[in-house]
C-alpha positions in Angstrom: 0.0 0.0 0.0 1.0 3.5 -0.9 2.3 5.5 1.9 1.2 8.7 -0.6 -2.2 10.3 1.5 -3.6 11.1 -2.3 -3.2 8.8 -5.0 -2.8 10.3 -8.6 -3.8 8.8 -12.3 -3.8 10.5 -15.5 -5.8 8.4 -17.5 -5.5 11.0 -21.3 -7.1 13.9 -19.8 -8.8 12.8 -16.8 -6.8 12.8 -14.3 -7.7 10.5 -11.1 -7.8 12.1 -7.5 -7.7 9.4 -5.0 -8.1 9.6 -1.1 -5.6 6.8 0.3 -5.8 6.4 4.3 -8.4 3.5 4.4 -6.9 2.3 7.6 -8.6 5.5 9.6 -11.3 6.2 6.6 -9.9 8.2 5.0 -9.8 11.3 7.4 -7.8 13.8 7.0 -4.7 15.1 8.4 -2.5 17.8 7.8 -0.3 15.8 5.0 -3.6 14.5 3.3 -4.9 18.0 2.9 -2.0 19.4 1.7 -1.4 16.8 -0.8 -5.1 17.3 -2.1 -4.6 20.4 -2.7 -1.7 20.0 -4.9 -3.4 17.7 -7.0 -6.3 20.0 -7.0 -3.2 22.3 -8.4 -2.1 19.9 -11.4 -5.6 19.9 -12.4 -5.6 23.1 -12.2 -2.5 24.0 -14.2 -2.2 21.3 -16.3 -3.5 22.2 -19.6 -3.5 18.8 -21.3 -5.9 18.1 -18.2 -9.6 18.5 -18.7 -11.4 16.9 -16.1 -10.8 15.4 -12.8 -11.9 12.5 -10.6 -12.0 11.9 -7.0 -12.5 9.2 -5.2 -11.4 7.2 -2.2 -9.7 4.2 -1.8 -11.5 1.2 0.6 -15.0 0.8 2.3 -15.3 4.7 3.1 -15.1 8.1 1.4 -13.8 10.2 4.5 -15.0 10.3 8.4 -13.8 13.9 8.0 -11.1 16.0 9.6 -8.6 14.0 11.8 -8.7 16.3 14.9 -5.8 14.6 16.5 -3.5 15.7 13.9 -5.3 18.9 13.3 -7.2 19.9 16.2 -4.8 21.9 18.1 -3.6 23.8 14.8 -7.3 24.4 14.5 -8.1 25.5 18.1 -4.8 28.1 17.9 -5.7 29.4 14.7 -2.0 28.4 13.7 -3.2 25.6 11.0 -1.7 25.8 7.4 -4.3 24.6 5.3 -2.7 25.2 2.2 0.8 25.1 1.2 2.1 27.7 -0.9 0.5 28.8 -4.3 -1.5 26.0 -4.3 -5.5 25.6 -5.2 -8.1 25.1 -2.3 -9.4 22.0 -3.2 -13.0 23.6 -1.4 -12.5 26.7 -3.7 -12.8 29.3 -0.4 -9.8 30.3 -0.1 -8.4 31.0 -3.2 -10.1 30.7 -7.0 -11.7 27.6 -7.4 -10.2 25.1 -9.8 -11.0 25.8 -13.6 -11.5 22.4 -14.5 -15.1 20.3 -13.9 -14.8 17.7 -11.0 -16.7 14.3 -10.7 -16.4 13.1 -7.0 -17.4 9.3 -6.3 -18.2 8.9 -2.8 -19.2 5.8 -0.8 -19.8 4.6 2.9 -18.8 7.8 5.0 -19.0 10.4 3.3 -18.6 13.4 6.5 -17.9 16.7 7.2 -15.9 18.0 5.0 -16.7 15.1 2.8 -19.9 16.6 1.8 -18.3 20.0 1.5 -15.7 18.4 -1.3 -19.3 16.6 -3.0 -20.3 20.1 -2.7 -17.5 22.2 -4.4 -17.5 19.4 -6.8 -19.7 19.8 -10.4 -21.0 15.8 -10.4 -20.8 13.7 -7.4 -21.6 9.6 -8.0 -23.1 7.7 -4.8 -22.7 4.5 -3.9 -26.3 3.2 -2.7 -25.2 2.5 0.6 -23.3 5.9 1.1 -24.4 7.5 4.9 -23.8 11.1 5.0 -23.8 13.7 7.7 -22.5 17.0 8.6 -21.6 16.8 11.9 -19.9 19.9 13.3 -22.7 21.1 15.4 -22.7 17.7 17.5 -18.5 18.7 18.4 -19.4 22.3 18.9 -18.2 24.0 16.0 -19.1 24.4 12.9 -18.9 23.8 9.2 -16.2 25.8 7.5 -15.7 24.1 4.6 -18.5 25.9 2.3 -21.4 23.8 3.4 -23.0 27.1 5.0 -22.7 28.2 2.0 -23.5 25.7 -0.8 -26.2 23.9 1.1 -28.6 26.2 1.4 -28.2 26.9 -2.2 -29.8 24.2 -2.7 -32.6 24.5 -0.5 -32.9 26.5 2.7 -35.1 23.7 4.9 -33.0 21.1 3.8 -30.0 22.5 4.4 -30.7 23.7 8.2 -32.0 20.1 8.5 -28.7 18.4 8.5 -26.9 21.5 9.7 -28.4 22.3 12.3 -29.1 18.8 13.8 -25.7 17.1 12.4 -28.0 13.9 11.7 -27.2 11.3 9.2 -29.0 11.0 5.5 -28.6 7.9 3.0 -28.0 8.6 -0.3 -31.3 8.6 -1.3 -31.8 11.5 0.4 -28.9 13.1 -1.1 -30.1 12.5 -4.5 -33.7 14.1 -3.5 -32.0 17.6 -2.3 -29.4 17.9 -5.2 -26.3 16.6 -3.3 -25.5 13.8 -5.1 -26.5 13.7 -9.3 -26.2 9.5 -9.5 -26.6 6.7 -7.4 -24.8 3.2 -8.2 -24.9 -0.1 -7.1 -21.4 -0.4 -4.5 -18.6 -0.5 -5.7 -19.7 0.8 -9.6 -19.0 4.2 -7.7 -16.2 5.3 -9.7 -16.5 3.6 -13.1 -19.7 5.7 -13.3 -17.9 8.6 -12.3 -15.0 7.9 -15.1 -17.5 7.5 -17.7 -19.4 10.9 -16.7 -15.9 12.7 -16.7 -14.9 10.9 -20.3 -18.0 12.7 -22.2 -17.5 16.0 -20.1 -13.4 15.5 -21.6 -15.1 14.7 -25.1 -16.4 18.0 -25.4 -14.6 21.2 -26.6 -12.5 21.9 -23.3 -12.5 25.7 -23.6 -16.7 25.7 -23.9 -16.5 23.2 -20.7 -14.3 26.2 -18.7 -16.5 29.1 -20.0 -19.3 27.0 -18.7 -18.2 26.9 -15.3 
């Protein structure tokens, strides 16, 4: 297994984003983050690159921020979310990346989970995909854009996970405009792929305009 906390593929000009910490599902520490957003960068940059694809290696998308890596930073203020010159994968803190993303999401899909299915343009569910926003049950919260993009997509619904951190299934997701697709477990991805290969297939300066 990689020790790498974000796996990338360039498959032409997709190019494969995945989460890789299985072993704690796939939440997120300092290193994790920071490598995300450098991928999030080469997507960004790269101009033979026309779409990208995240996903998440093993049984979960992410259970969210690890806060015993990055809780204190986060308590202090003192946490470096992003290295250097580098795109915010969550598009808040600096321009969001130019190029369409499909996220694939199964099992956990948490926190700031749902805030990457957010700031992403198509997000594929696995059937059996449980999602929450959770911050308001740890006393904080959301910060990722989910204040923000949520209610976008419906006030009530919104403060209805928000405000009670409760968890949905992916049906639910798919009824409030969270998630665009749901897939048997484990087709996840492939269906991803296959949206993000006709997105590619289509005149790549007419897909940028577009966002």
């Amino acid at each position: 297994m990689s020790d790498e906390r974000v796996l990338i593929e360039r498959r032409g000009p997709i190019l494969l984003i995945g989460l890789n910490r299985p072993e704690k599902r796939n939440a997120a520490d300092l290193a994790m983050l920071h490598q995300l957003a450098r991928a999030y960068t080469l997507l960004h940059t790269e101009p033979d690159l026309r779409v990208g694809v995240l996903h998440a290696v093993g049984d979960h998308f992410t259970a969210g921020l690890d806060l015993t890596d990055v809780g204190p930073g986060l308590v202090s203020g003192s946490l470096d979310l992003l290295p250097s010159g580098t795109i915010d994968p969550w598009g808040l803190l600096t321009e969001p990346v130019a190029k369409p993303v499909v996220a694939a999401v199964q099992g956990s899909c948490l926190t700031l989970g749902v805030e990457l299915a957010l700031a992403s343009d198509v997000v594929v569910a696995a059937a059996g995909t449980r999602f929450a926003q959770l911050e308001v049950s740890r006393g904080i919260m959301a910060f990722g854009g989910a204040t923000l993009r949520l209610p976008r997509l419906g006030w009530g619904d919104a403060m209805r996970w928000l405000l009670t951190g409760d968890f949905f299934d992916a049906a639910e997701a798919l009824r409030i405009g969270l998630v665009q697709q749901v897939v048997p477990h484990g087709e996840q991805v492939d269906a991803a792929i296959a949206i993000a290969e006709r997105i590619a297939a289509q005149a790549p300066l007419a897909v940028q305009a577009t966002l």
